[in-house]
C-alpha positions as CSV (number, residue, x, y, z in Angstrom):
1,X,50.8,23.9,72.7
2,X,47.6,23.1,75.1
3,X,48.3,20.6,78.1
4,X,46.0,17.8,75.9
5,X,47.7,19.2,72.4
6,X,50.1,16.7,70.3
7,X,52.9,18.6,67.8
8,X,52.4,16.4,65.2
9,X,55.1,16.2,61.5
10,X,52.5,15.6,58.9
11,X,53.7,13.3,56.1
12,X,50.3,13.5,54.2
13,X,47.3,15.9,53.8
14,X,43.9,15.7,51.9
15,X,41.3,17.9,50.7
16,X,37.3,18.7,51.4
17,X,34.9,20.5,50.0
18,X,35.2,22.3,53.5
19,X,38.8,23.5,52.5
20,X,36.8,24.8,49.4
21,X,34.2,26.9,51.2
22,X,36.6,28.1,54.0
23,X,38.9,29.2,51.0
24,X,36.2,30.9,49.6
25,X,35.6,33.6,52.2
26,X,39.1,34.3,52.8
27,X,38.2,37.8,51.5
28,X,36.4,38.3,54.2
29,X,39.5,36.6,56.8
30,X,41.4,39.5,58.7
31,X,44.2,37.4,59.1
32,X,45.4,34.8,56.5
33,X,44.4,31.2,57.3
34,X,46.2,27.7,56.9
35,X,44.0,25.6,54.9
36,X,43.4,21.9,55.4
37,X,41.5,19.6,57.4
38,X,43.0,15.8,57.1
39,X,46.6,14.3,57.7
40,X,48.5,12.1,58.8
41,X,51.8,11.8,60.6
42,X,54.1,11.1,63.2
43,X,53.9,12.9,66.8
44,X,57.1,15.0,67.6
45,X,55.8,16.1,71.1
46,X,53.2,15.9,73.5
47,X,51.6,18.7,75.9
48,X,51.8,18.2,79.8
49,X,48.6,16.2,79.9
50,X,48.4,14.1,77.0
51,X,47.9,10.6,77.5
52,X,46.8,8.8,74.5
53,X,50.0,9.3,72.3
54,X,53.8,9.0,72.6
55,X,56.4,10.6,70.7
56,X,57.2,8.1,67.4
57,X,53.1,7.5,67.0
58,X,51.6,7.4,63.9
59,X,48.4,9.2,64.4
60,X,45.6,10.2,61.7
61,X,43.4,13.2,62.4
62,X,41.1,16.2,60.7
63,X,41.6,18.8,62.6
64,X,39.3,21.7,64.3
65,X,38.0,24.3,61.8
66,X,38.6,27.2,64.7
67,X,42.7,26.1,64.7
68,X,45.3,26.7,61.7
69,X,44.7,23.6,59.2
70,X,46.9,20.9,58.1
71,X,48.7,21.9,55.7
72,X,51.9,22.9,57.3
73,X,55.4,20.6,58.2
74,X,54.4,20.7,61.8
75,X,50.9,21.0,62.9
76,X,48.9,21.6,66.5
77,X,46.1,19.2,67.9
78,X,44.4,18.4,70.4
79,X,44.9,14.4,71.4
80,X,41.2,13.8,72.1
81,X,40.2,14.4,68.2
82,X,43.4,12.2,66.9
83,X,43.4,8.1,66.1
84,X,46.2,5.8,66.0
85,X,46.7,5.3,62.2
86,X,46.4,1.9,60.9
87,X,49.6,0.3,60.1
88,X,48.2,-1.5,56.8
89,X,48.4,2.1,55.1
90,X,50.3,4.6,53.8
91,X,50.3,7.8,55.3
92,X,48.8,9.2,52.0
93,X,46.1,6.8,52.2
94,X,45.4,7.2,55.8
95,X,45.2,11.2,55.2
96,X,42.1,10.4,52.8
97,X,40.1,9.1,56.0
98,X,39.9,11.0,58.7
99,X,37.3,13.6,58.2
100,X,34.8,11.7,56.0
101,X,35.5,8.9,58.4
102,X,34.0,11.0,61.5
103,X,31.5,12.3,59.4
104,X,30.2,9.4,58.1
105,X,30.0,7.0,61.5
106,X,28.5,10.2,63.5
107,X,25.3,10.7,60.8
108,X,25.3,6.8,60.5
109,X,25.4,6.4,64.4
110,X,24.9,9.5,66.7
111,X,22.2,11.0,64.4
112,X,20.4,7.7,62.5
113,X,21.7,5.5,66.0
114,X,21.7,2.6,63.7
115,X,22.7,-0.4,65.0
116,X,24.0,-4.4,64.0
117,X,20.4,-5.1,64.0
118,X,18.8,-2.6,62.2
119,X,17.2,-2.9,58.9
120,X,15.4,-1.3,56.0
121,X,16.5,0.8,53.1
122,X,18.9,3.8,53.1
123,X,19.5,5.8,50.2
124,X,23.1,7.9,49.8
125,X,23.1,10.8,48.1
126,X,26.6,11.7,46.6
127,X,27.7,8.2,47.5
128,X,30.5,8.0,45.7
129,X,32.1,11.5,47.0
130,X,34.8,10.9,49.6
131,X,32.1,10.7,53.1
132,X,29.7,8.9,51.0
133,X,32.5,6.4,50.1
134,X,33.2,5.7,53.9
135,X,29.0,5.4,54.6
136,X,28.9,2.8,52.1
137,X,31.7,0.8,53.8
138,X,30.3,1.1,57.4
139,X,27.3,-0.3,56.0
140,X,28.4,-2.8,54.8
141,X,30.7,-3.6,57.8
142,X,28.4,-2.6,60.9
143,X,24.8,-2.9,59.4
144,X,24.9,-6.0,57.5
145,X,21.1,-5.6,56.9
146,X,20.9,-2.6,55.6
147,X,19.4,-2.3,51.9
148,X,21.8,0.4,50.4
149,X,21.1,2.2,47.2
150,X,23.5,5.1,46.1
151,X,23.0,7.8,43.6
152,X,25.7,7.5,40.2
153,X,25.6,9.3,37.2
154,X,28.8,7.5,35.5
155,X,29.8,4.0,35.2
156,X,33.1,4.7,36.7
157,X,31.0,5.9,39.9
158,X,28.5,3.0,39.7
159,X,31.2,0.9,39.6
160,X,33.2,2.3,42.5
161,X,30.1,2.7,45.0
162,X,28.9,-1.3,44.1
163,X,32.8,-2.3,45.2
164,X,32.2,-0.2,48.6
165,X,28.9,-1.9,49.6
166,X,26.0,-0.5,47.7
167,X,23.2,-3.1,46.9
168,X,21.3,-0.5,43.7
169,X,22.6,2.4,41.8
170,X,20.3,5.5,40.7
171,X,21.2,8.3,38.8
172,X,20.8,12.1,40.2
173,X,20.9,13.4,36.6
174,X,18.4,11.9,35.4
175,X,14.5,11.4,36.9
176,X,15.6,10.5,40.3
177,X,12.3,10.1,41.8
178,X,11.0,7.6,39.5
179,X,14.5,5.5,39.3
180,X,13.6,5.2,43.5
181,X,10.3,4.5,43.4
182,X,11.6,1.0,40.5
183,X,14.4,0.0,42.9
184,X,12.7,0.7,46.0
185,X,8.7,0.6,45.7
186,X,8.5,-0.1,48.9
187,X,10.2,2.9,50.3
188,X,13.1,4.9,52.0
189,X,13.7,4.4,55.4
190,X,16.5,6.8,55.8
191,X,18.4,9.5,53.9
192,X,21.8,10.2,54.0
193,X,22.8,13.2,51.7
194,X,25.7,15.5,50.7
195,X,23.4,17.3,48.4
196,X,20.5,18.3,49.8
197,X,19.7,21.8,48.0
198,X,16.5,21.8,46.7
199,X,15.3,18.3,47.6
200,X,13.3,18.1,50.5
201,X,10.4,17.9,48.5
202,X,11.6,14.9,46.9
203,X,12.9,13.7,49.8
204,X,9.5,14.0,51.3
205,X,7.9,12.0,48.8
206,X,10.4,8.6,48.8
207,X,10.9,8.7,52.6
208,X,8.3,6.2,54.6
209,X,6.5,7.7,57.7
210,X,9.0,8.1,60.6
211,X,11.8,8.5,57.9
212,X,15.0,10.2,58.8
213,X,17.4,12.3,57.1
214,X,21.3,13.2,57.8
215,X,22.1,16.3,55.2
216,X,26.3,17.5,55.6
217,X,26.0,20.2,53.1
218,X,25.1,23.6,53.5
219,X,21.5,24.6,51.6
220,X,20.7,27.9,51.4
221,X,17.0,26.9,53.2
222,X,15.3,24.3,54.3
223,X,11.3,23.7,54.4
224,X,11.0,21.5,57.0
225,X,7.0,22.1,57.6
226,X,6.4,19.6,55.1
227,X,8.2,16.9,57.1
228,X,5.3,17.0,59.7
229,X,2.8,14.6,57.9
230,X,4.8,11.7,57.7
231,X,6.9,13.0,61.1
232,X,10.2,12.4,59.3
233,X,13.3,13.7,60.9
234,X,15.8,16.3,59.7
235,X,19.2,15.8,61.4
236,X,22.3,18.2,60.3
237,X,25.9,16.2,60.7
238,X,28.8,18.4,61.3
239,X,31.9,16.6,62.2
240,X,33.6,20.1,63.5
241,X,31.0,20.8,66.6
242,X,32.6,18.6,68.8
243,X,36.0,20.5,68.7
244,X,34.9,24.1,67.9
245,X,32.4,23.7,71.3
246,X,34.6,22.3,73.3
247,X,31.9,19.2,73.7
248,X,32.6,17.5,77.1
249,X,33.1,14.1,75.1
250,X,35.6,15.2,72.4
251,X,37.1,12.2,72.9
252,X,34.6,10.2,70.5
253,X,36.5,11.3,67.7
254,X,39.4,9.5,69.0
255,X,37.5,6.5,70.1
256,X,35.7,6.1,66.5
257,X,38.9,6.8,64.5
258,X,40.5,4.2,66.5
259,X,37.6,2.0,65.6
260,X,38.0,2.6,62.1
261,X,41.7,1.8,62.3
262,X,40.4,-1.3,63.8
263,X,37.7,-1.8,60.4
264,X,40.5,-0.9,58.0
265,X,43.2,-3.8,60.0
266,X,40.7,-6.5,59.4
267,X,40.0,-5.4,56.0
268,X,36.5,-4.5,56.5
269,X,37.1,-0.3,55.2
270,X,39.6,0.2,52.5
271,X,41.3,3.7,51.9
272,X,39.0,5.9,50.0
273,X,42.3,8.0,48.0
274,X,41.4,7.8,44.1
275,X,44.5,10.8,43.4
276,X,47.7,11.2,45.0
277,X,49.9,14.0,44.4
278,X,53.7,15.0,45.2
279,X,55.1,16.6,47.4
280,X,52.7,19.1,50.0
281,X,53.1,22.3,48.3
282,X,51.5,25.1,47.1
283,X,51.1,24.0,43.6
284,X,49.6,20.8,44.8
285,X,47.4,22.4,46.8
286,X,45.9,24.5,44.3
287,X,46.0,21.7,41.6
288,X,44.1,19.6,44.9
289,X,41.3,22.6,45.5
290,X,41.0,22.6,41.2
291,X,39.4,18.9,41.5
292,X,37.4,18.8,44.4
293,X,35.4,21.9,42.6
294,X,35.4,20.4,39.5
295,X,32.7,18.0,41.2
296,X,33.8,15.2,39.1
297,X,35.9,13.2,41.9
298,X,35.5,9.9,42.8
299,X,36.7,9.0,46.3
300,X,39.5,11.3,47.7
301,X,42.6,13.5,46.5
302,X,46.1,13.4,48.7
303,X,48.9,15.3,48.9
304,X,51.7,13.5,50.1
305,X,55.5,13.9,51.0
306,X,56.4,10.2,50.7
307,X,58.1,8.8,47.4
């Protein structure tokens, strides 16, 4: 353990689309690697500098994609990337939070810097995916002005992602430009996407001069020369950088997870888990991993050890 590290027992995991990919090239891994990036738990122990946790805490955290994952009895982190879990949930439905969370307030509010006060119209593409769940939400809590439209291509998702905060509904399967242009003929002020491959062009087309897009998935290219005539702005969100460079304020990531322990409290976010399974195992896992890539899920799958 670091000085700043917390030994944490983890009572609940989840799984991203990250846990997918980093799977993926594990062919290419000299050593094997513990998967996971999301729990929740209870801290056992604390290094000789932390300060922000006691042992008996219930803490909430995603990780650090350069340190063995989550999904393990007893895990490693560093304090300044943990939040004090709300005690309105279950640890399973705390686990679902915690990555999407960070993901969705940094795009929403170190990249966009959207504010109480700002207004427009944002568009959120695979809203009702488990960081597009979360966006919605903060919207609806932070940016009460904010003219939300989500993309849902079954009523199940519609359904979900108008429950989370979403004003309009368009469907990515079908002629997604021209559903826009109906609900939205005056325009898109900002982007925020987990699906970005192969879009720019159409992104380019709805977006309003000065426009602004937050992508968190990983396109094979981008074209961003034709973003110079309207001067739009192409922002990449990756909720890992702040741990895996050591970033002198790593600390955010506890401050806004403590924020959005705060939300969930007063009832302003709700738990994003959709699935829960039992116990943390392999066979979980796997079954886990099987239906984030089926691409079908709506909101979040958790693996939990409580009854």
């Amino acid at each position: 353990m670091g000085p700043r590290d917390l030994l944490v027992e983890v009572r609940a995991v989840s799984v991203n689309p990250v846990g997918i990919k980093v799977r993926g090239r594990g062919a290419d891994q000299a050593e094997p690697q513990i998967l996971g990036y999301d729990a929740a738990g209870v801290v056992q122990a604390v290094g000789a500098e932390a300060s922000l946790f006691a042992v008996g805490d219930e803490v909430y955290y995603a990780g650090a994609i350069n340190r063995p994952g989550t999904n393990t009895q007893l895990h490693v982190v560093d304090e300044r990337i943990v939040g004090p879990k709300s005690a309105s949930l279950t640890f399973a439905e705390a686990a679902a939070l915690p990555l999407t969370a960070i993901t969705a307030w940094e795009g929403l509010f170190d990249k966009l810097k959207l504010t109480s006060d700002s207004g427009g119209t944002l568009l959120m593409v695979g809203a009702s995916g488990g960081v597009g769940s979360v966006v919605l939400q903060l919207l609806r809590a932070l940016v009460p002005q904010m003219r939300v439209i989500a993309t849902a291509s079954r009523p199940e998702a519609e359904d979900w992602v108008r429950s989370l905060g979403a004003h309009e509904t368009v469907n990515h399967r079908g002629d997604l430009r021209s559903e826009i242009r109906q609900v939205a003929p005056e325009g898109i002020d900002y982007i925020f996407t987990a699906n970005s491959e192969d879009q720019t062009e159409l992104y380019i087309d709805v977006l309003n001069p000065f426009g602004q897009i937050v992508a968190i998935d990983d396109p094979g290219s981008v074209d961003v020369i034709g973003l110079k005539p309207k001067a739009l702005s192409w922002h990449w969100e990756f909720m890992f950088a702040r741990s895996l460079h050591q970033a002198a304020d790593q600390i955010r990531q506890h401050e806004l997870l403590a924020e959005v322990a705060q939300l969930v409290a007063s009832g302003e976010v709700r738990s994003t888990v959709t699935t829960t399974l039992r116990p943390i195992a392999a066979e979980q896992i796997r079954e886990a991993h099987r239906l984030v890539e089926s691409g079908h899920m709506i909101g979040k799958v958790v693996i939990t050890n409580e009854a």
